[in-house]
C-alpha positions in Angstrom: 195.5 141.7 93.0 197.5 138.3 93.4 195.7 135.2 94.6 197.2 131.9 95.9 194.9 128.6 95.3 196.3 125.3 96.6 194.5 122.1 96.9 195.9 118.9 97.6 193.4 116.1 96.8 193.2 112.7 98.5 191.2 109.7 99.3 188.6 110.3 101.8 190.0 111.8 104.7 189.1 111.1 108.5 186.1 113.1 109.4 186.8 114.1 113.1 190.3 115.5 111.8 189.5 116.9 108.5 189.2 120.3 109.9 192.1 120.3 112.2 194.5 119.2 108.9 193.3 122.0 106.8 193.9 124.5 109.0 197.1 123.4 110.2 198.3 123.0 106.5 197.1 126.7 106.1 198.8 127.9 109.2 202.0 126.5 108.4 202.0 128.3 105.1 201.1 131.5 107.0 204.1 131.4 109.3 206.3 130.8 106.3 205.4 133.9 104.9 205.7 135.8 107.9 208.9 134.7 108.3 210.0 135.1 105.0 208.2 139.4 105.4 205.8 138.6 102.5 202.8 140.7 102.8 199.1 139.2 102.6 195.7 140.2 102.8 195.0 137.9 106.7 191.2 138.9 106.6 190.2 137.6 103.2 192.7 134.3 102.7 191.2 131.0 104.4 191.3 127.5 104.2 189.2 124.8 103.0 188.3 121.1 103.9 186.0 118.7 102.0 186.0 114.6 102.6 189.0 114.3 99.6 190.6 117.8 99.4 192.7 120.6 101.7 193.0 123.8 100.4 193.1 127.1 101.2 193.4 130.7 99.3 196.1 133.1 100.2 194.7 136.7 98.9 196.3 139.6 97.9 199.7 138.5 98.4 203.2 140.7 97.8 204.5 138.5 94.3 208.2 139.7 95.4 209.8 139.4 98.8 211.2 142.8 99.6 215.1 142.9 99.0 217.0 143.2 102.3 220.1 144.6 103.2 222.2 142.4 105.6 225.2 144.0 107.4 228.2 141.8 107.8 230.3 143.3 110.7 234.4 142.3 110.2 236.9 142.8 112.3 237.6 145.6 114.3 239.6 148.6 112.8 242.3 148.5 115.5 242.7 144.8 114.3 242.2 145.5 110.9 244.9 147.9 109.5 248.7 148.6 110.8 250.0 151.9 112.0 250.6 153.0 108.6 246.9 152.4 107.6 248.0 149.3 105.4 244.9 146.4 105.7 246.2 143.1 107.7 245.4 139.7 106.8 241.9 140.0 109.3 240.6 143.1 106.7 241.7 141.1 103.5 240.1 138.0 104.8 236.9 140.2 105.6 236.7 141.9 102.0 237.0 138.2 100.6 234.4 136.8 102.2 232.5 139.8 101.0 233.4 139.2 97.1 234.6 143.1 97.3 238.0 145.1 98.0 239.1 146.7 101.3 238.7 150.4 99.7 234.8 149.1 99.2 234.6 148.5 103.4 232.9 150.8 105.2 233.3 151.8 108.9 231.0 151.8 111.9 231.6 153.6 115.1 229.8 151.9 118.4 230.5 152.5 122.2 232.9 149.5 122.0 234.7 150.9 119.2 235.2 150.7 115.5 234.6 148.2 113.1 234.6 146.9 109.7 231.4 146.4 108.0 230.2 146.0 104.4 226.4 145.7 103.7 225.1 143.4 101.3 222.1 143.6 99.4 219.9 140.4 98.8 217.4 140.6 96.3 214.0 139.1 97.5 212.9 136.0 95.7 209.1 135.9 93.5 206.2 134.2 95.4 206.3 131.3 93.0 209.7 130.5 94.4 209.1 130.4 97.5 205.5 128.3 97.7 206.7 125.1 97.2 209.0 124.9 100.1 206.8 126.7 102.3 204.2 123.8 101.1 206.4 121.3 102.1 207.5 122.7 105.0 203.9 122.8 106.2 203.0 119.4 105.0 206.0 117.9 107.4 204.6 119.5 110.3 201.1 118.3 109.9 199.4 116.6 113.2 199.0 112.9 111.4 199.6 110.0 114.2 199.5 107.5 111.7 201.0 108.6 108.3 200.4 105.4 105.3 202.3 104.3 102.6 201.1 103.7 99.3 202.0 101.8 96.2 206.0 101.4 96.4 206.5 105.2 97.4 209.0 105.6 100.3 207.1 108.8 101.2 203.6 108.9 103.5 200.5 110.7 104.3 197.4 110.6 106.6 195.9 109.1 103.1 197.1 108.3 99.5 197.2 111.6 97.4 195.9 111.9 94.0 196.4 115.2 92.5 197.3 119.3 93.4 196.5 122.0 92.0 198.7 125.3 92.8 197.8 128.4 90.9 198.5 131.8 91.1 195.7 133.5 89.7 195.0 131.4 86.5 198.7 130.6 86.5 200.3 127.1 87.4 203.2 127.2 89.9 205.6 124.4 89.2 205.8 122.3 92.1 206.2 118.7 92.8 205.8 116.1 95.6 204.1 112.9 96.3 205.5 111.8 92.9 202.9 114.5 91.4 203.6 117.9 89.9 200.5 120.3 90.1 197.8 121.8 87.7 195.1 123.4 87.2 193.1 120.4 87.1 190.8 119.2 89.8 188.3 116.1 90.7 184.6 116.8 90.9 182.0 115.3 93.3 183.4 111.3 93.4 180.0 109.6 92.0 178.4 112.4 90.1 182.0 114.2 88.2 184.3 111.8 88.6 186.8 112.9 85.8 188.9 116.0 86.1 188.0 120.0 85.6 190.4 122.8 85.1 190.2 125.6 87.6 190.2 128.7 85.5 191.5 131.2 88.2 191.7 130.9 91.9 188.9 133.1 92.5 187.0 131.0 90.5 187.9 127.7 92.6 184.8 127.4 95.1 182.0 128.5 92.0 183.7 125.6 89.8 183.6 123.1 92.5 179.7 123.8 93.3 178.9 123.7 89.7 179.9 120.0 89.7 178.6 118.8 93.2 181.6 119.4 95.7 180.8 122.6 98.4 184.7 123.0 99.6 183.4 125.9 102.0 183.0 123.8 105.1 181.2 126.0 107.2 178.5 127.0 104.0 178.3 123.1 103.4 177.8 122.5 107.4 174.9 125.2 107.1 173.6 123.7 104.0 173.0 120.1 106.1 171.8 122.1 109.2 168.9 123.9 107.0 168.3 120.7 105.4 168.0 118.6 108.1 165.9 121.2 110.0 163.3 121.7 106.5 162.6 117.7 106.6 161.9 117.4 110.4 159.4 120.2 109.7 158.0 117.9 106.7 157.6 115.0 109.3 155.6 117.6 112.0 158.6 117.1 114.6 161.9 118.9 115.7 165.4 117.5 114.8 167.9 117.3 117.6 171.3 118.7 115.8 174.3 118.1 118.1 176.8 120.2 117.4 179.7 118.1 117.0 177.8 115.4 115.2 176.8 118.3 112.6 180.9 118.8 112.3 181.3 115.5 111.7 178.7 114.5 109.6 179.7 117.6 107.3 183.0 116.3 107.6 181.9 113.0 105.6 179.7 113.9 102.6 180.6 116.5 99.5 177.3 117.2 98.1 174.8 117.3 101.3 171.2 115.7 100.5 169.1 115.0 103.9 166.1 112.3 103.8 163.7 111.1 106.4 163.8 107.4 107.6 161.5 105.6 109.8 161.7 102.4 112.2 159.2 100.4 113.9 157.5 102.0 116.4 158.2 99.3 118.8 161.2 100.4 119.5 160.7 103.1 121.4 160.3 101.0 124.2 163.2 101.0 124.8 164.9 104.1 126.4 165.0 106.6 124.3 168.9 107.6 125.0 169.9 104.1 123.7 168.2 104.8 120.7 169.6 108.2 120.1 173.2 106.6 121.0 172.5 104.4 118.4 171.5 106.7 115.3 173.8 109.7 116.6 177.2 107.7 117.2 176.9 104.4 115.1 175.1 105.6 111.9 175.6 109.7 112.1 171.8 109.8 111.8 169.9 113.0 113.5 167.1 111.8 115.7 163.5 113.8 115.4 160.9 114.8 118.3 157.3 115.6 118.3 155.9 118.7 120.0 156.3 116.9 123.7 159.7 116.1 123.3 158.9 112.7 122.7 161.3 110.5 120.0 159.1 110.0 117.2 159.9 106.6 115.3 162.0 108.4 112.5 165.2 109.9 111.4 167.3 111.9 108.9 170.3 111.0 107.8 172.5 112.7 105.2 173.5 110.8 101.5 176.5 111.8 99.4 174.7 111.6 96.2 171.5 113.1 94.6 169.7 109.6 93.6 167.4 109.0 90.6 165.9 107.1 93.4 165.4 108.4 96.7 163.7 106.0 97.8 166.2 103.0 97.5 168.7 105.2 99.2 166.3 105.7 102.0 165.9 101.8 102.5 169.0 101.9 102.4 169.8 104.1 105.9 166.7 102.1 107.1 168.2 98.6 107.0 171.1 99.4 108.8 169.8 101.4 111.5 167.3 98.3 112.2 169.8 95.6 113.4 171.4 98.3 116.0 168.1 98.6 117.2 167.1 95.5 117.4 170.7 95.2 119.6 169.7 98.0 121.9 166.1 96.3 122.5 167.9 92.7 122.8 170.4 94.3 125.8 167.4 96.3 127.0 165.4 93.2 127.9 168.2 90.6 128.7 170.0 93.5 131.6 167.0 93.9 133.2 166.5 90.1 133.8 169.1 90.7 136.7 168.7 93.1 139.5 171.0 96.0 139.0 172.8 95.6 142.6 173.5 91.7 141.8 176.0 93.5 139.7 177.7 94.9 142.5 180.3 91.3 142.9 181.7 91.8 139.7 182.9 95.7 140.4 185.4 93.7 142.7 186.8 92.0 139.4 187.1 95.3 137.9 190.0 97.8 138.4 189.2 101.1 139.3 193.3 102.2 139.4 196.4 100.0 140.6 197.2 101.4 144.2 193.4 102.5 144.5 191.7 99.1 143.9 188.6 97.7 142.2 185.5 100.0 141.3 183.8 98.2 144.1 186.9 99.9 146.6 185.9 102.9 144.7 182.2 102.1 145.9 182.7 101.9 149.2 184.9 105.0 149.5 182.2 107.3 147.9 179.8 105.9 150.4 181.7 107.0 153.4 182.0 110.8 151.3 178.5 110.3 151.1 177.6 109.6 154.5 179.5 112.1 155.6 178.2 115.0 153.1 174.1 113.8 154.3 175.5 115.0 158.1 176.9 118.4 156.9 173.9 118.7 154.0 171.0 116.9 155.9 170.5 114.1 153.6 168.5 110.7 153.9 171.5 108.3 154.4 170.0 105.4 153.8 169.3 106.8 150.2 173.2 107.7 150.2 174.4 104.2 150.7 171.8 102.8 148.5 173.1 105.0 145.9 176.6 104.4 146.4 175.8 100.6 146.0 174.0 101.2 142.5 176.2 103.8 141.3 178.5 102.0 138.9 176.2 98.9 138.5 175.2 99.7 135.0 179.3 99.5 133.5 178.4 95.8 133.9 175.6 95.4 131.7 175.5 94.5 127.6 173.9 98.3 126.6 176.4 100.2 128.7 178.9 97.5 127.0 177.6 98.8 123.8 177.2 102.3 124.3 179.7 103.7 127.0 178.2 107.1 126.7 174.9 105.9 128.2 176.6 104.8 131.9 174.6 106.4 134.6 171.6 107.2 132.6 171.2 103.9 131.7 171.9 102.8 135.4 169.1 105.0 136.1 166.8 102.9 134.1 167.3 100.0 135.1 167.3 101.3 138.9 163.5 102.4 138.0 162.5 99.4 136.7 163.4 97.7 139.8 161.6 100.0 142.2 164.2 101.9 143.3 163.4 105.5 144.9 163.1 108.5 142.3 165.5 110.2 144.4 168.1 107.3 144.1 167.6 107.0 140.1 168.6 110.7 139.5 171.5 110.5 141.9 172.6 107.7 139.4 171.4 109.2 136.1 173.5 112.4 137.0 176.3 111.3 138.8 178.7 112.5 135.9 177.5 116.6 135.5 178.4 118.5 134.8 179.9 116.9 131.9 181.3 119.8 130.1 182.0 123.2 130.1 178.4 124.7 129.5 176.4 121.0 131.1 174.1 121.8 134.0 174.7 120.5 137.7 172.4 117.7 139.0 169.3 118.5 140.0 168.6 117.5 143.6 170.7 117.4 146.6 171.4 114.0 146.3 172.6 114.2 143.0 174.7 117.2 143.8 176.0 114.9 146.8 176.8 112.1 144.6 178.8 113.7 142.2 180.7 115.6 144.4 181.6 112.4 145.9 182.6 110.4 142.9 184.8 113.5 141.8 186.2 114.2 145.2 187.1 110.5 145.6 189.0 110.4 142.0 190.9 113.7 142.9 192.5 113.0 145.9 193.0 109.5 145.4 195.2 110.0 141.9 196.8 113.4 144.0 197.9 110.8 146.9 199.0 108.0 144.2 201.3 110.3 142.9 199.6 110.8 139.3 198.5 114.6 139.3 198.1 116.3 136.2 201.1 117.5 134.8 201.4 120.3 132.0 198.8 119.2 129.2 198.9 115.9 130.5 195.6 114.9 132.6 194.8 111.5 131.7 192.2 110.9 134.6 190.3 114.5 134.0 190.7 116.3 137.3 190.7 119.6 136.1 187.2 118.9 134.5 186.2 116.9 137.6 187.6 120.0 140.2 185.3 122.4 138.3 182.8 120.3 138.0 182.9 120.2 142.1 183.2 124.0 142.2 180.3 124.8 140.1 178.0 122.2 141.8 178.7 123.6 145.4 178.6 127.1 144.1 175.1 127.2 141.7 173.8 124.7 144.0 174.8 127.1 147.1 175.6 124.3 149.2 177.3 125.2 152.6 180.4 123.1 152.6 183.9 123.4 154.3 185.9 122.8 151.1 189.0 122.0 152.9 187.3 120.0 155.7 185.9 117.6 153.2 189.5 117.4 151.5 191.1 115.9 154.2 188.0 114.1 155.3 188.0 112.1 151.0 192.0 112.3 151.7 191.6 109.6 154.8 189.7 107.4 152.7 192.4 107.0 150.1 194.1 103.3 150.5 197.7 103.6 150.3 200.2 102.9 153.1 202.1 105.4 154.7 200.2 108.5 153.4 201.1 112.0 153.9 197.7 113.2 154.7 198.8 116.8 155.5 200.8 117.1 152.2 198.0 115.6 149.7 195.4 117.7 151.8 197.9 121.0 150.6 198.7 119.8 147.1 194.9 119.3 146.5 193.7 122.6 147.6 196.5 124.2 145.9 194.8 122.6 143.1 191.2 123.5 143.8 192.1 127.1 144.7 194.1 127.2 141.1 190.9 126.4 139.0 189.5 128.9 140.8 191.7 131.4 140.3 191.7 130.6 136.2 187.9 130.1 136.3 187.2 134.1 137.3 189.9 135.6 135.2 188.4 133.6 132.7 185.0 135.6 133.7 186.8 139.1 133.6 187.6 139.7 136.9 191.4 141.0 137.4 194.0 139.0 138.9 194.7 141.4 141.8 191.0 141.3 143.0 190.8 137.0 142.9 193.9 136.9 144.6 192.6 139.4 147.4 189.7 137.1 148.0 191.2 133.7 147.4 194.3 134.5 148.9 192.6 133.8 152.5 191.7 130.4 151.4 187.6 130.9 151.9 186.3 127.4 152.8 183.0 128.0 151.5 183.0 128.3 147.7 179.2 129.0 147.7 180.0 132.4 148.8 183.4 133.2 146.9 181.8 135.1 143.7 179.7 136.8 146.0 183.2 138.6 147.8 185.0 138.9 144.4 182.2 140.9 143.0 181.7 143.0 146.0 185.8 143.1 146.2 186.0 144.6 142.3 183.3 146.9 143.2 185.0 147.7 146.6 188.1 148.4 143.8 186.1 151.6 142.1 185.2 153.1 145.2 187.6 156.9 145.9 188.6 155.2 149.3 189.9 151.8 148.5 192.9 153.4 147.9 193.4 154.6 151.2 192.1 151.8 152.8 194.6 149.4 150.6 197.4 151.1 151.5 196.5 151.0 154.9 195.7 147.5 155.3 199.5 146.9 153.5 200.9 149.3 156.1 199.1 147.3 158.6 200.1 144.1 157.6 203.6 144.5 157.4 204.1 146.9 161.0 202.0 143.8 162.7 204.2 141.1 160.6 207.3 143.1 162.1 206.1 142.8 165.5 207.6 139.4 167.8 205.4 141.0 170.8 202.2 139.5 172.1 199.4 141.5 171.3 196.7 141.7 173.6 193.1 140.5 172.1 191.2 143.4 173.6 192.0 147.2 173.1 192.1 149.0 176.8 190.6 152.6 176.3 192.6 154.3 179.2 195.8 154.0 177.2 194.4 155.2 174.0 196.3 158.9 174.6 196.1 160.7 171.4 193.1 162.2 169.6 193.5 160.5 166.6 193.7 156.7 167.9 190.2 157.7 170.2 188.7 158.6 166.8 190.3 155.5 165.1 188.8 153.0 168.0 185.9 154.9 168.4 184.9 154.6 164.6 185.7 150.9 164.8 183.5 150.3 167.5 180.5 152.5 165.9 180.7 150.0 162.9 182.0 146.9 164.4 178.6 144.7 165.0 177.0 145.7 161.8 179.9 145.3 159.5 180.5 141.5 160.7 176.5 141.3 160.7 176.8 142.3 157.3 180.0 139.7 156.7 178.0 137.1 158.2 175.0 137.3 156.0 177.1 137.5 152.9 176.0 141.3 152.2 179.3 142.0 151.5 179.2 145.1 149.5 177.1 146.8 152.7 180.0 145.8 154.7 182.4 147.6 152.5 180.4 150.3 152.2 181.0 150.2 156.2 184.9 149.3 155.5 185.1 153.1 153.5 183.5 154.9 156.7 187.0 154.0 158.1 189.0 155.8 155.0 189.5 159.1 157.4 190.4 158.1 160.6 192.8 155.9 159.7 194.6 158.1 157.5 194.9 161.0 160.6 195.8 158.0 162.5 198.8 157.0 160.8 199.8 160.9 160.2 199.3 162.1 163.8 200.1 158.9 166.2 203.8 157.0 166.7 202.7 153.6 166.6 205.5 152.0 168.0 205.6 153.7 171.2 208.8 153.8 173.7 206.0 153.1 176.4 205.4 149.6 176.0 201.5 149.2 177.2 200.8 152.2 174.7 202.4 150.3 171.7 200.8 147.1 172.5 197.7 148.9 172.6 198.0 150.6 169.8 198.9 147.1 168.0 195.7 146.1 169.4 193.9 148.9 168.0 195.6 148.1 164.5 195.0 144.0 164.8 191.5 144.6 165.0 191.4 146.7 161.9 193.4 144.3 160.2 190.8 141.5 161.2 188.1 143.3 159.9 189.9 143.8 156.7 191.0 140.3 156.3 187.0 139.2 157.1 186.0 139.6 153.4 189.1 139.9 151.7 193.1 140.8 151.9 192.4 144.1 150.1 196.4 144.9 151.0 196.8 143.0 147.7 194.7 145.4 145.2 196.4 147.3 142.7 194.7 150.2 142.3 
């Protein structure tokens, strides 16, 4: 079995990009050898990323490309030789280029005709010639905004490089770049085995890198800190709140993971506790700890490089600069809240929200009309509403929010409870960014679910009608994140809301002259309805049932999953077949027709059996079926929908819908206009594919 070790070593690499490099470096590499038909063993090769190396191991790899035989097609043989058989200039010319004779040519017959052709065989080249280009070819396409220059080298990287290692099995490849030519000789853990090691073998790489303090395996060395860090917070009786991506990053920075507890004074944990997570989590990649309540407890753990003589210097240490960004965060606490939060409100006019859309205060004021006009259609207190929409982006003009951006609303929300604001108006504000992310909760009270709507709604159509909609992977101002942020509150929150009225309604409010309101209004539902549409097939659901519920443009997205799920059960059911087809059929005899069709059916001209049976079974089912639709039961009303599977299948093989008597083929068109409503009340199931 052949292995592939390659490591390129480096000064300390950027943390929140470490993993991204090495994988792109590795994926480069593995379409080169696709490319180039070398075989590989996919499931066992990976890649590797430490703080000063990229690597990765290619496993049982082919150690000769396959040889290939390339046909060269010539002229044709019509062209090629006279009427004696002699070859003309176009055949010797051919066989040249070749390096054979004419006699050596062979002959290939196609439905065009006959032509020269002469296959060459190309010997495939060994593995270890073929690496070092597909190295560098890899390297060049590397994501690094910001390549740097070192020493008087006229070649850059992301950072300066120091040494590569390229082996296969214990062997060295010869390769050469960055003014280096690679070993077998590696750097050990920076502080601990600073001088150089030889790899043995490749399978040998991560063993030999442990043994002197570096764990290359990112994902063993990420588990490493999260055991650690979990095993001290136990040691301190409390619970240590590991975020995810500050575990990546943090993992990202050391070599040699060693966690240790540090403490502050317990004074500061009067100030809110978020500023003081903020603090340890962004500024000094510290993981906060919790008691038993959930309260922050006055400590930390934080995560050294090195495995001290002295722990306890390195401790004070993490301690003394973690004090000073406290200290700042109690400092802003106390000097913000020396001004009333709405005093703020002046300055949002200073402040621009987005050129044609005006100052954050404009912004303000626009989500207090949305607001006013959601407490109508949700029965809100609207004094509450404006009060809100006053405070709501306050806190972007104090020193903590200055400090720590990620704390606007929440701290807001503090600062609106110290004053004696309502509880009900300090959540609104707390929450008026969820859901945040893809797996973040919606806000908790109607309000709140209100509010954030509005600030979302407001941002959407004002950058549609300003002309700056997101284009391809381009969304600068995060309306796709803000649109499904909208759809998810309105739909767990079950709130009974006329999408599309409240569109046009946040449309109105946008300030720019000479607005298209009607064409906005359509690009932004368009745009609604699209997330959507990705949001379900995302769940599972098939295209063909979304597009049969979504298709109607349903105004109430509280209700939507409820008539997809019904509609893909609907799908399994023997008669929705019948019923499809039917509703197609339907659809296009009634799109055909340029006659007015009377709203009520009249029985007297119902003449055939078949069309009595039809109207009769509609009638029998009629109240309870849009009972049913009303009170969102929708797979009951289906279930009514398939009683219809029969009579409307004799109907269309027994009865000549269009009728040379003209009251008869209206009638009939009634008959089918009613079906088609019914249909059309839960979804156009003319568009299942079944």
């Amino acid at each position: 079995m052949t292995q592939i070790l390659f490591e390129l070593g480096t000064e300390e690499l950027p943390p929140k990009s470490l993993n991204s490099l090495a994988e792109s470096l590795y994926n480069g590499v593995i379409e080169e050898l696709q490319k180039a038909e070398i075989g590989f063993n996919l499931s066992k090769s990976r890649w590797f990323a430490s703080p000063r190396r990229l690597a990765f191991i290619l496993d049982d790899i082919d150690e000769m490309q396959a040889d290939k035989v390339i046909q060269r097609k010539g002229p044709a043989v019509i062209a090629a030789f006279d009427e004696n058989g002699n070859p003309k200039p176009a055949a010797i010319g051919f066989a040249k280029s070749v390096g054979v004779e004419v006699s050596d040519l062979q002959t290939l017959k196609t439905d065009k005709g006959e032509w020269l052709v002469y296959d060459i065989k190309e010997k495939g080249k060994n593995i270890t010639e073929l690496l070092p280009d597909f190295i560098k070819n890899s390297i060049g396409k590397m994501p690094i905004p910001k390549p740097m220059r070192w020493g008087n080298n006229e070649f850059a990287f992301i950072r300066p490089v120091h040494w590569m290692v390229l082996l296969k099995n214990s062997e060295v490849i010869p390769f050469e770049m960055f003014s280096i030519t690679a070993s077998n000789q590696t750097r050990g853990h920076r502080f601990h085995f600073p001088d150089f090691i030889t790899i043995d073998s490749s399978d040998s790489y991560v063993s030999q890198l442990e043994s002197v303090r570096v764990y290359v395996d990112q994902e063993s060395r990420k588990e490493s800190i999260r055991q650690q860090v979990e095993k001290v917070a136990t040691s301190l009786n409390g619970v240590a709140k590991i975020d995810v991506d500050l575990l990546q990053e943090v993992a990202s920075i050391v070599e040699y993971p060693v966690a240790v507890a540090g403490s502050f004074e317990e004074s500061f944990l009067q100030v809110p506790p978020e500023a003081l997570i903020s603090s340890m989590q962004k500024h000094q990649k510290y993981f906060p700890v919790f008691d038993n309540n959930n309260q922050l407890m006055p400590n930390f753990i934080a995560l050294a490089n090195i495995e001290s003589k002295d722990v306890s210097q390195v401790i004070k240490g993490f301690e003394k600069v973690i004090r000073p960004r406290l200290a700042d965060a109690g400092f802003f606490w106390e000097q913000d809240r020396k001004q009333p939060l709405q005093n703020r409100f002046e300055m949002l006019k200073k402040m621009t929200f987005e050129a044609q859309l005006g100052s954050l205060a404009d912004k303000c004021d626009r989500v207090a009309s949305i607001l006013k006009y959601l407490s109508e259609k949700l029965e809100l207190n609207q004094e509450d509403a404006v009060r809100v929409s006053t405070l709501l982006k306050c806190d972007l003009l104090t020193d903590m929010v200055g400090e720590f951006p990620d704390l606007q609303g929440i701290m807001g929300a503090y600062y609106a409870q110290s004053q004696g604001e309502k509880e009900d108006v300090c959540t609104a504000i707390r929450q008026q960014y969820k859901p945040a992310f893809s797996n973040d909760s919606i806000p908790t009270t109607a309000l709140a679910q209100a509010t954030a709507i509005a600030d979302k709604m407001d941002t959407l159509c004002g950058i549609f009608a300003v002309g700056k909609k997101p284009s391809g992977n381009k969304d600068p101002f995060a309306l796709r994140r803000a649109t499904l942020g909208i759809i998810k509150i309105i739909q767990q929150g079950e709130l009974n809301l006329n999408i599309f009225d409240l569109i046009e309604f946040c449309v109105r409010q946008v300030p720019v002259q000479n607005l298209n309101v009607d064409s906005i209004k359509a690009e932004v539902e368009d745009f609604v309805l699209q997330r959507l549409k990705n949001n379900y097939l995302e769940q599972g659901f098939s295209h063909d049932v979304v597009d049969a519920v979504l298709s109607l443009k349903p105004a109430n997205l509280a209700d939507i999953s409820k008539r997809i799920a019904a509609c893909a059960q609907f799908k399994e059911d023997s008669s929705s077949q019948a019923l499809a087809e039917a509703n197609k059929r339907i659809s296009n005899i009634l799109k055909k027709s340029d006659e007015s069709i009377p709203d009520k059916v009249t029985i007297r001209l119902l003449n055939e059996q078949e069309e009595k049976n039809l109207f009769g079974a509609i009638e029998s089912i009629k109240r309870r079926y849009y009972q049913q639709v009303e009170s969102q039961n929708y797979d009951d009303a289906f279930n009514f929908l398939t009683s219809l599977a029969e009579p409307v299948d004799k109907f269309f093989e027994n009865v000549m819908v269009n009728s040379d008597d003209t009251e008869i083929r209206l009638n009939r068109l009634a008959v089918l206009s009613e079906l088609n409503q019914m249909f059309l009340a839960i979804a156009d199931i003319s568009k299942l594919e079944i």
